[in-house]
KOLMARTI-354903 format. One record per residue: residue in three letters; x, y, z of N, C-alpha, C in turn. Coordinates in steps of 0.05 Angstrom, whole numbers, plus 5000, padded with zeros to 4 digits. Layout:
ALAXYZXYZXYZ
...
***
This chain:
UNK403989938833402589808811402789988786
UNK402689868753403189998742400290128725
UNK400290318719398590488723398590708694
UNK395890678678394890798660393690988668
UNK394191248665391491548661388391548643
UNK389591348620386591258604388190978591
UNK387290738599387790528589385890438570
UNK386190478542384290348520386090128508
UNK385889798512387489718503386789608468
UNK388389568454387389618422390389358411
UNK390289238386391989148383393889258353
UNK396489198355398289338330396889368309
UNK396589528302395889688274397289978260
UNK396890028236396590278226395490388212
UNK394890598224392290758201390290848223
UNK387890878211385791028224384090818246
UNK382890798262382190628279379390658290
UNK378990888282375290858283374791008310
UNK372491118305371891238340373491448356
UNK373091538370374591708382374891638410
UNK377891718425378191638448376491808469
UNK376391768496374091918513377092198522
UNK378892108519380892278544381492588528
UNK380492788531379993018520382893108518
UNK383893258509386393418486386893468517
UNK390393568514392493598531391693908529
UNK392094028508391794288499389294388508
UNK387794378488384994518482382494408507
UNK382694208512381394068528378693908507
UNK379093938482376193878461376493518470
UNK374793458460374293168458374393048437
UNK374993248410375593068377377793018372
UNK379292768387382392648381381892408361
UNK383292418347382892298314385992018322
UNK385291878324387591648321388191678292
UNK391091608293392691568267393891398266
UNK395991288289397491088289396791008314
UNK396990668303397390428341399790308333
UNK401690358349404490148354404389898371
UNK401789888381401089608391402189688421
UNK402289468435401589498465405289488470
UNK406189638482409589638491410589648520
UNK412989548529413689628556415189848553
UNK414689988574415690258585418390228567
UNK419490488553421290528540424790498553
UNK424290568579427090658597426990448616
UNK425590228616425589998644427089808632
UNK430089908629431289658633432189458655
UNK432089248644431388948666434888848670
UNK434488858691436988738708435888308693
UNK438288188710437987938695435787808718
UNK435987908744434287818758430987848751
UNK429988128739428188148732426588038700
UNK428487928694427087838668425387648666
UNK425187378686422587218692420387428715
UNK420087628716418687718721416587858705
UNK413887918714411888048701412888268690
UNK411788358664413388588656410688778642
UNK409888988652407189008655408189208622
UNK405389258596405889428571403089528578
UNK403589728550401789888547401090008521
UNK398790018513397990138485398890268477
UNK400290378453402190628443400590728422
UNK398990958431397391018402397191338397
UNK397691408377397391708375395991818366
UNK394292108371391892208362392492478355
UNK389992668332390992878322387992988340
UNK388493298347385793458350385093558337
UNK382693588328380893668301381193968318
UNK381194128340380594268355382294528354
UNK384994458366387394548364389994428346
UNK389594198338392094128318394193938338
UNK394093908359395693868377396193568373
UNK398093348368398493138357399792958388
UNK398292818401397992698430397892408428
UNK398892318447398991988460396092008461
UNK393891788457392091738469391491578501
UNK393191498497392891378529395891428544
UNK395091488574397591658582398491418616
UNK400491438610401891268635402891488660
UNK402191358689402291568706405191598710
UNK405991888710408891958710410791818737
UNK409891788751412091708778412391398760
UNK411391178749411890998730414091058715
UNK414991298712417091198683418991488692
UNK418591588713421391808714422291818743
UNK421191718766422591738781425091508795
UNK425691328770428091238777428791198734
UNK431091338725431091448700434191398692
UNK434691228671437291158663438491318636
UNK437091508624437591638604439291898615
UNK441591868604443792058619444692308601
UNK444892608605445492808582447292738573
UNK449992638592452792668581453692388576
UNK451792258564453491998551453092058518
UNK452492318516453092388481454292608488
UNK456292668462458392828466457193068454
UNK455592998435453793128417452693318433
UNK451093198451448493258468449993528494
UNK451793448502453493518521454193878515
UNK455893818481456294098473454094228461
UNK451694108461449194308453449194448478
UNK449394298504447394438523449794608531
UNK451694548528453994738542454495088523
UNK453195048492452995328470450395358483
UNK447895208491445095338498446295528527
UNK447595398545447795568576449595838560
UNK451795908544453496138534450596258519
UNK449096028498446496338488445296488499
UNK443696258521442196408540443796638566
UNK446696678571447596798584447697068568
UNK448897048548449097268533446497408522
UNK444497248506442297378511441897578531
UNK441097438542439697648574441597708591
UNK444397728586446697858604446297768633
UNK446197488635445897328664448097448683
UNK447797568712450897528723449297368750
UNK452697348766452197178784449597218803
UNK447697418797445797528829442797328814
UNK442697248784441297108777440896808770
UNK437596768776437296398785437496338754
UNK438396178753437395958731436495688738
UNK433495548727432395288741431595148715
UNK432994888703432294748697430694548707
UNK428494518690426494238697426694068682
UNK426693858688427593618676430593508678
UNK432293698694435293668702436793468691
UNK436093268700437892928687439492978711
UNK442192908700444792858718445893208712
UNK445493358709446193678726447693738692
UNK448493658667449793718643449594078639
UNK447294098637447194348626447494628647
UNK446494528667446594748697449794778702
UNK451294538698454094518704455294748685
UNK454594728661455794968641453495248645
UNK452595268659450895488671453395578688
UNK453695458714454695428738457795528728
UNK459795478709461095508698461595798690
UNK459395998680459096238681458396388697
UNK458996288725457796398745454696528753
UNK453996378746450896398754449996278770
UNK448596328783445996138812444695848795
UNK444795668794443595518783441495248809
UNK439395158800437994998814436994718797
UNK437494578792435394368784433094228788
UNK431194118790428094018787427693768769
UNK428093518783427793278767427393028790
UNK424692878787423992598787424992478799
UNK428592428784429292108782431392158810
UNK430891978827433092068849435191938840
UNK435691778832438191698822439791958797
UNK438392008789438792198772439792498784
UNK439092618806439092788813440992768834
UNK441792478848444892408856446992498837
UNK446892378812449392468792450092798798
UNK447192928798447193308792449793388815
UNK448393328838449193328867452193358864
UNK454193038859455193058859457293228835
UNK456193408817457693548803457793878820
UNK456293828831456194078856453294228843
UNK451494118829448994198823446594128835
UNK446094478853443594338876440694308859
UNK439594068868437193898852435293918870
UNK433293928867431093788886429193598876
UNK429193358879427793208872425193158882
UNK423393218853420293308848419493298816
UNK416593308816415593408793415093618798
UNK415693808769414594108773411894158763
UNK410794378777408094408777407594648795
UNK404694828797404794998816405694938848
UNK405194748860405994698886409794688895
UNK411094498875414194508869414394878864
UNK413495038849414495208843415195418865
UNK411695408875411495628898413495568923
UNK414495318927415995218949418495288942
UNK419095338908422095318911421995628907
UNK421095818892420396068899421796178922
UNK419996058950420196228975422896168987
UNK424195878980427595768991429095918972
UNK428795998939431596028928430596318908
UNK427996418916427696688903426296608870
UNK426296878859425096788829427196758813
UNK425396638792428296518778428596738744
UNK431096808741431196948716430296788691
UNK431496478687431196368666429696138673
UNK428295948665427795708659427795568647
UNK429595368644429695208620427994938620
UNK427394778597426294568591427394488574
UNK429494308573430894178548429993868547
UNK427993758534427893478523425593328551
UNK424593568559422393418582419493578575
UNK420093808564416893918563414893718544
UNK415893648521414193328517412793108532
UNK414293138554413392918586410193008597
UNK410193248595407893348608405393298607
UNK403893168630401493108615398793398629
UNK399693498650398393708670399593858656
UNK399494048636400594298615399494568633
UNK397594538648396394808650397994778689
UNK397894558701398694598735401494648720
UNK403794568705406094638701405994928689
UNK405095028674404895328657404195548700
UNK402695448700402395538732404795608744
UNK406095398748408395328764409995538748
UNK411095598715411895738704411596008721
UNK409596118714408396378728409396488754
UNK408596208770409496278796412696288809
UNK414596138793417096198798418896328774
UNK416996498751419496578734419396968738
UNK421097048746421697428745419697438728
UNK418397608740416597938714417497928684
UNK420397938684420898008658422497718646
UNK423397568666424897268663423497138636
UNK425596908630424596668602424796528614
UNK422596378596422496058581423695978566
UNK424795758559426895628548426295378539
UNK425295348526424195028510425894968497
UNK425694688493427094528472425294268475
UNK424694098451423093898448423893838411
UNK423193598407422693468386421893598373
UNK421093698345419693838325417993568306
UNK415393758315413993558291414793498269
UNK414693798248415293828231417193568222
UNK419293608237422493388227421293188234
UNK419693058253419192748257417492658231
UNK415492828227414292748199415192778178
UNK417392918169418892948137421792668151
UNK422192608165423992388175423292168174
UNK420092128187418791888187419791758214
UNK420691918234422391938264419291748276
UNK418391518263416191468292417091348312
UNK419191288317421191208342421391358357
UNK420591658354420491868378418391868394
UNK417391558378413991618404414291368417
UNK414291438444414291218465412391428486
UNK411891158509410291378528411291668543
UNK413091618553414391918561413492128552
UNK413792118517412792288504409692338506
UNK408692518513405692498504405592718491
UNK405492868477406193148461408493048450
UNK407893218426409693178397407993558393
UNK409893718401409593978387410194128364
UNK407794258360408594438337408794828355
UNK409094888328409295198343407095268348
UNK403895178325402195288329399695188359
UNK400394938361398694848393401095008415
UNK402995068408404295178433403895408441
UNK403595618416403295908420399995908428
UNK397795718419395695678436395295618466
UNK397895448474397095408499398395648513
UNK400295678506401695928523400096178525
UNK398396298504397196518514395196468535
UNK394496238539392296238562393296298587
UNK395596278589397196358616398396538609
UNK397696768593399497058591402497088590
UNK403796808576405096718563404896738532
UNK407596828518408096858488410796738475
UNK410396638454412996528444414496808431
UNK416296948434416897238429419797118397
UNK420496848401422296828380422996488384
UNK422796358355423396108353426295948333
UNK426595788343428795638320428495398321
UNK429695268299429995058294432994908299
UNK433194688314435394618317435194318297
UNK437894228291439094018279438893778301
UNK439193798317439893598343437993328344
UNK439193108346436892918344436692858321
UNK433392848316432792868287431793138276
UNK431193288294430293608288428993648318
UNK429293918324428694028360427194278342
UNK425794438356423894728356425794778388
UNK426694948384426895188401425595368410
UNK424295418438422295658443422995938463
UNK423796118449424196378471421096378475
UNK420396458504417896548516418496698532
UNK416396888535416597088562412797168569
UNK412997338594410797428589409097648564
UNK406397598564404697808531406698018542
UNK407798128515408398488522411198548540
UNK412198328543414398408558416798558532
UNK417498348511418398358488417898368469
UNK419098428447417798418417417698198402
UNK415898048393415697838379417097788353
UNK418697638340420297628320419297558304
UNK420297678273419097538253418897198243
UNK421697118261420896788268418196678268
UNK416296728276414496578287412896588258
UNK411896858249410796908229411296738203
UNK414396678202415396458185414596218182
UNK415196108212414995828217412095728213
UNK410195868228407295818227406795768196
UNK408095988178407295968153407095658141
UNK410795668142411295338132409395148152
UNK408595118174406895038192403994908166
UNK402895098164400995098153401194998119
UNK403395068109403894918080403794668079
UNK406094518097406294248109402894098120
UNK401294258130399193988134399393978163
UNK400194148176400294068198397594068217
UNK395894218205393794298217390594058208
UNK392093888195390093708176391193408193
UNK388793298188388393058199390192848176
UNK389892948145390392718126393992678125
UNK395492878137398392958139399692778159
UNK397192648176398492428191397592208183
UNK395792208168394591908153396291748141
UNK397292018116399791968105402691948118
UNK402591938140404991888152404891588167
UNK403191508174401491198186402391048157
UNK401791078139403390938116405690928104
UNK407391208115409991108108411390908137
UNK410190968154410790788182409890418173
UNK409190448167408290138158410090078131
UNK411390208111412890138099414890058103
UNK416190358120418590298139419189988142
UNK417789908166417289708176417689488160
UNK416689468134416289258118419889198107
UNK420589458099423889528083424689328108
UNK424589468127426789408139427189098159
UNK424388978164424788688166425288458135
UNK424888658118425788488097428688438086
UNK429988688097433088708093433888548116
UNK433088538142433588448167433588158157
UNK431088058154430787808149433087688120
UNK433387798105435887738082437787668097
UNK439587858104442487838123442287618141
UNK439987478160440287258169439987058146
UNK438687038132438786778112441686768096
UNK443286978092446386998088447686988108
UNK446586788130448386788158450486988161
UNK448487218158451187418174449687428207
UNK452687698216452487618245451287908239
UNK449088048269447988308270448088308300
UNK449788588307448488708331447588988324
UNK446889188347445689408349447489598365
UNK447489888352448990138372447390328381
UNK446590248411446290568426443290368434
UNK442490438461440390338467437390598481
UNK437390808462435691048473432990868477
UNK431891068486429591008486426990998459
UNK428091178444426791138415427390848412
UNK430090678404430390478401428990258405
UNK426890258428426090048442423690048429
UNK421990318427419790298401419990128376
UNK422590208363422990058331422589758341
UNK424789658364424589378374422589268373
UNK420689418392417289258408415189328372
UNK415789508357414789478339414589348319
UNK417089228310418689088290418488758292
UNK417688708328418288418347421788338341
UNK422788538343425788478344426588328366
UNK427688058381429588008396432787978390
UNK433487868418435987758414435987448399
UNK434487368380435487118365435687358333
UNK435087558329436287768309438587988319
UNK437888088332440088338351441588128371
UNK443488078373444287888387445887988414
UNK446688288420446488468431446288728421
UNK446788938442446589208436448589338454
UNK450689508446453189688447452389898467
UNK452789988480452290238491453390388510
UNK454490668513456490818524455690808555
UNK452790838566452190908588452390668607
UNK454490738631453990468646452190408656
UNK449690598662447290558677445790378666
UNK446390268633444290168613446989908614
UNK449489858617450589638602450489448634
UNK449189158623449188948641445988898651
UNK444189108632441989068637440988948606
UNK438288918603437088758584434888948572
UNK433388988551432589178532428889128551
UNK427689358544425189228552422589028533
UNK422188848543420288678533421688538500
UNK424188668497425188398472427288208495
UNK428088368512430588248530433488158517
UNK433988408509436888378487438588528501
UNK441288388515442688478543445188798532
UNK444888918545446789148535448789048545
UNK451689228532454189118525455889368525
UNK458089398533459089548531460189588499
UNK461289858483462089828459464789618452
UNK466689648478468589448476467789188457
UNK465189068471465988828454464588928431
UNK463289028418462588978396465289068377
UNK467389268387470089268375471588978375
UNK471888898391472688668388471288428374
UNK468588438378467688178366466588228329
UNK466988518330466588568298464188428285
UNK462188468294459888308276459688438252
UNK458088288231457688348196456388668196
UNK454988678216452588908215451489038236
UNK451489268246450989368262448589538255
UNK446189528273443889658268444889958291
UNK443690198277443890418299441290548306
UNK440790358328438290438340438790728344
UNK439790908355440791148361442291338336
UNK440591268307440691388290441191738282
UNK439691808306439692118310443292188310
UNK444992058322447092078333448691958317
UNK448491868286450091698266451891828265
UNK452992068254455292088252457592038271
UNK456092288298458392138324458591828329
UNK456991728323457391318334459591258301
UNK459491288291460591248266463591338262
UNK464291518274465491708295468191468310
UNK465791448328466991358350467591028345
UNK466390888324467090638313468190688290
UNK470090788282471090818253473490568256
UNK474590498277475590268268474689998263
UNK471590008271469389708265469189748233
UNK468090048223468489998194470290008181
UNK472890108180476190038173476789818170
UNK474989618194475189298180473289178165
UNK471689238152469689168142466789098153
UNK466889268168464089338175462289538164
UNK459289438172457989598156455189648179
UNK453889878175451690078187449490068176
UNK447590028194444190038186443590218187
UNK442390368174439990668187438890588177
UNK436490558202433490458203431490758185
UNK431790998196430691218202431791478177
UNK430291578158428991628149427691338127
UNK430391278114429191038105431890878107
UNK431290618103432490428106435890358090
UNK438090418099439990448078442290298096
UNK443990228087446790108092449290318092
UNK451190388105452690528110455290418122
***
């Protein structure tokens, strides 16, 4: 059955919403979570529907986000139970090419950094299909994976990347500990956002990483989602949207420190986190930086997301108004790339297939299935080369240049590109 952690159900809106939710901060544990935005009630981001399942019940859920007056920490208010939405998971590393050679320069940083050789573990959590362990594994290193989706952790398998399929947490840790030893590195690339148990996972940290071993984050950056206007990065999965400053809060409670940070390009903007234990290493002037701009930006203020609930509602407005034009000029519109951000703009916008008439997309796990709750059938890119429609929307905006890239002969013929995301423009 499908299954809410705090089910408050509320209807589409934006802006402030009155009252405060009961479900206390991820972080801090306070109880003053400040709503900013409701995206209205949505289906699970990643449940795409086979054709058999589409007269079936298709269960949604409130999408609303809240700030802590407490810690700053910017959270889902209502949280969907994780075995719901990751343990069968169609979002694949290596169906971006993009994505593929990030993780393959992250496994060469982090080797060289810390002078990995073969006698040390490396354990990604959140694994996917094995992408980044594989270019671990490549430099001869011990590598293990830790992920959910069994289907997903079939792919790892067969690249010769041993997986165990689980959520991590203290109990996963200590088990894998005693079978495969401690681990030098740990990475988190694009799942520490997932977490809704922050302190049984930081545990699990503890208990399987070396004395002197890292942490290795990677996640979404606030910062860039709010100067982007990225509110498509919030679906349930996500429950955290981090900054540096709720992170270096939660981490010292577990004798954990952020020792050096960066900012990556990737997406629409990533935070990078070196961590180790207090005192192992020297802390970089990085952090001192970032917090700064942290604090210039508004991040720490309630009114910095107010003002961002209003450019989200503009958005919205631009871009069904341009939408709505192009059909009254009977042009034809499909869509490229079916992420999971995507399905937000959709369930937000009430986009179907009598506007998107399909949607393009590289991953075969996603083509032959149908979008969730608009039911707009994915497609391989083939036809949209061939069938050349007037306009292509890029739900998967993060990735415009490579799709743009990789369709340069759709616009050679006179085609033309939506970007939904920062603001609304033709390309």
């Amino acid at each position: 059955m499908a299954e809410l952690l705090q089910l408050n159900s509320s209807e589409a809106s934006v802006g402030a919403a009155g009252g405060n939710p009961v479900r206390p901060c991820l972080v801090c544990g306070a109880g003053g979570l400040e709503e900013f935005l409701n995206l209205g009630r949505t289906p699970l981001a990643n449940q795409f529907l086979t054709i058999s399942q589409l007269n079936q019940l298709e269960p949604s859920y409130p999408l609303r986000v809240g700030f802590c007056v407490g810690c700053s920490h910017v959270q889902l208010l209502d949280l969907v139970a994780p075995p719901e939405m990751f343990e069968h998971y169609l979002y694949i590393s290596s169906a971006s090419a993009t994505l593929e050679r990030h993780l393959q320069s992250l496994a060469e940083t982090v080797c060289s950094r810390y002078r990995l050789t073969s006698s040390d573990l490396v354990v990604d959590v959140g694994s996917n299909d094995g992408t980044l362990l594989a270019a671990f594994a490549r430099r001869q290193v011990k590598t293990l994976g830790v992920d959910p989706a069994r289907n997903l952790a079939d792919l790892a398998r067969a690249k010769g990347v041993v997986t165990e399929t689980a959520f991590f947490g203290a109990a996963t840790a200590g088990r894998l500990r005693r079978q495969h030893g401690e681990a030098a590195i740990i990475t988190a690339t694009n799942s520490f956002p997932h977490i809704p148990d922050l302190d049984d996972y930081l545990e699990g940290v503890n208990q399987l990483l070396a004395p002197d071993g890292a942490l290795v984050i990677e996640a979404h950056y606030l910062m860039d989602l709010l100067e982007q206007c990225a509110f498509d990065t919030i679906y349930h999965e996500h429950v955290s949207y981090w900054a540096l400053g709720p992170a270096r809060f939660l981490l010292e409670r577990h004798n954990l420190e952020v020792v050096d940070v960066e900012r990556l390009p990737l997406h629409h903007g990533q935070i990078r986190l070196w961590i180790q234990r207090r005192g192992v290493s020297a802390v970089r002037a990085s952090l001192e930086r970032l917090g700064h701009q942290e604090s210039v930006c508004g991040l720490d203020r309630l009114e910095t997301y107010q003002r961002f609930a209003g450019r989200v509602g503009q958005l919205k407005s631009d871009l069904l108004r341009l939408l709505k034009k192009l059909r009254q000029e009977g042009k034809t519109l499909a869509a490229y790339g079916a992420p999971a951000k995507g399905m937000t703009l959709l369930s937000f916008l009430g986009l179907g297939p009598d506007t998107i008439h399909y949607i393009a997309d590289r991953s075969p796990l996603k083509q032959g299935r149908f979008t969730p709750g608009s039911h707009i059938p994915i497609v391989t890119p083939e036809r949209l080369l061939r069938e050349r429609p007037d306009y292509v929307l890029l739900l998967a905006w993060n990735f415009a240049e490579e799709i743009q890239q990789q369709l340069s002969g759709y616009r050679e013929q006179g085609g033309h590109f939506i970007v939904p995301v920062p603001e609304v423009q033709i390309v």
